[in-house]
C-alpha positions as CSV (number, residue, x, y, z in Angstrom):
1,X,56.9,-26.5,-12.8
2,X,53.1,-27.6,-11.9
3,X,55.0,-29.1,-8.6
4,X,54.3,-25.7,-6.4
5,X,52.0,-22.7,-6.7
6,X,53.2,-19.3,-6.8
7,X,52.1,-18.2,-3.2
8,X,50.4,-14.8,-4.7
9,X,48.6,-17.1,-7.1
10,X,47.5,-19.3,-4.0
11,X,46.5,-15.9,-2.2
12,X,44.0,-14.4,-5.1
13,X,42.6,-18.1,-5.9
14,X,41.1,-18.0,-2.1
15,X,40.0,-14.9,-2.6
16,X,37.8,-15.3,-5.5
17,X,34.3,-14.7,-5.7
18,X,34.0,-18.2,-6.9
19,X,34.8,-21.9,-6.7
20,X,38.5,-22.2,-8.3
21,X,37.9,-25.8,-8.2
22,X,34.1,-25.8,-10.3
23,X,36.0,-23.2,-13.0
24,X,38.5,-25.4,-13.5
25,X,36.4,-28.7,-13.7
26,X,34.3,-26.1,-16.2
27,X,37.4,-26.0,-18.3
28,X,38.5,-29.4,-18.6
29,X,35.9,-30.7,-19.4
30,X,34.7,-32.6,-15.3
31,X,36.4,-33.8,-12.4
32,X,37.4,-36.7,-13.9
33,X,39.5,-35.6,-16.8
34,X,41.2,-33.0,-14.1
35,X,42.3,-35.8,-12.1
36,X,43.5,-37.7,-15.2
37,X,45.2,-34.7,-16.4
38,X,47.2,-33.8,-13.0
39,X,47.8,-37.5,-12.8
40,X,49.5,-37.7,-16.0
41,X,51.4,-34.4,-15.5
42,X,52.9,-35.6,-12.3
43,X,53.9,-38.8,-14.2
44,X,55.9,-36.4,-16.7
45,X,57.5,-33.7,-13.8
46,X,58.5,-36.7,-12.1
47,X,60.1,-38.9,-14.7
48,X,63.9,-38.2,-14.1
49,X,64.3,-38.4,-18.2
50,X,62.8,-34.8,-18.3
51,X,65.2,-33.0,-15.7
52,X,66.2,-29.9,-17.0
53,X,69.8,-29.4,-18.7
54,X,70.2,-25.6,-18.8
55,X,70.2,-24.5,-22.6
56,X,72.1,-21.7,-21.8
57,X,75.7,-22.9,-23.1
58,X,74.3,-25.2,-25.0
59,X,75.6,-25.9,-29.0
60,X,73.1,-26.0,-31.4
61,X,73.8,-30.1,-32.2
62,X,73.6,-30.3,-27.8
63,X,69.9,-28.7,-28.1
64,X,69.0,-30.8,-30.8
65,X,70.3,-34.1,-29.4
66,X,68.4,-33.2,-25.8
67,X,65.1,-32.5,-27.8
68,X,65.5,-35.8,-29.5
69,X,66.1,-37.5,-26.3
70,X,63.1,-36.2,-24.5
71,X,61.4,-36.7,-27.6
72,X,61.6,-40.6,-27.9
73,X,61.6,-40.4,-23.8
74,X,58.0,-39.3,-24.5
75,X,56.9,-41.9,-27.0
76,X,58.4,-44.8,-25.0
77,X,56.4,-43.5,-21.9
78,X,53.7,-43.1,-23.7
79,X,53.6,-46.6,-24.7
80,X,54.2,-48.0,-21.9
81,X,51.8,-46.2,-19.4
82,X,49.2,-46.7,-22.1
83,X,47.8,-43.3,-22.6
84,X,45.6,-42.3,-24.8
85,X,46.2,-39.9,-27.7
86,X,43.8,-37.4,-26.0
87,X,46.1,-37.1,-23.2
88,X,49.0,-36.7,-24.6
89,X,48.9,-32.7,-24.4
90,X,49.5,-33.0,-21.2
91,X,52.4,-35.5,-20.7
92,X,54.0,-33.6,-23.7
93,X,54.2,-30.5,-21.5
């Protein structure tokens, strides 16, 4: 997921005519809500309750129980880390 960077993504990004790092900022609105955001997002890769089952072979009542389960997973996180509902794009992903 957001763990690694594709190494031809890393290649072009330090090639740019520009600071990666001030577009970004630019598009999240600062620094500050970047850190916050990669913060949280590490929280949610991390969180062992989110490790991929392959859907592959999967039933239709298998995919619904494991979207439920990550579901309530997400509220109960949610509430316990405190965030805030504007962050909660991001732990969602």
């Amino acid at each position: 997921m957001a763990g690694q960077v594709n190494p031809d993504l890393a290649k072009e990004r330090q090639n740019a005519s520009f600071n990666t790092q001030e577009l970004t900022n630019l598009l999240y609105g600062g620094a500050e809500k970047v850190r916050r955001r990669r913060y949280i997002e590490s929280l949610a890769i991390s969180d062992p309750a989110y490790s991929s089952d392959d859907p592959t072979f999967m039933s239709r009542e298998e995919l619904y129980s494991s979207g439920l389960k990550r579901c309530i997973t997400m509220l109960q996180r949610v509430k316990e880390l405190n965030i805030a509902e504007e962050d909660l794009d991001t732990y969602r992903k």
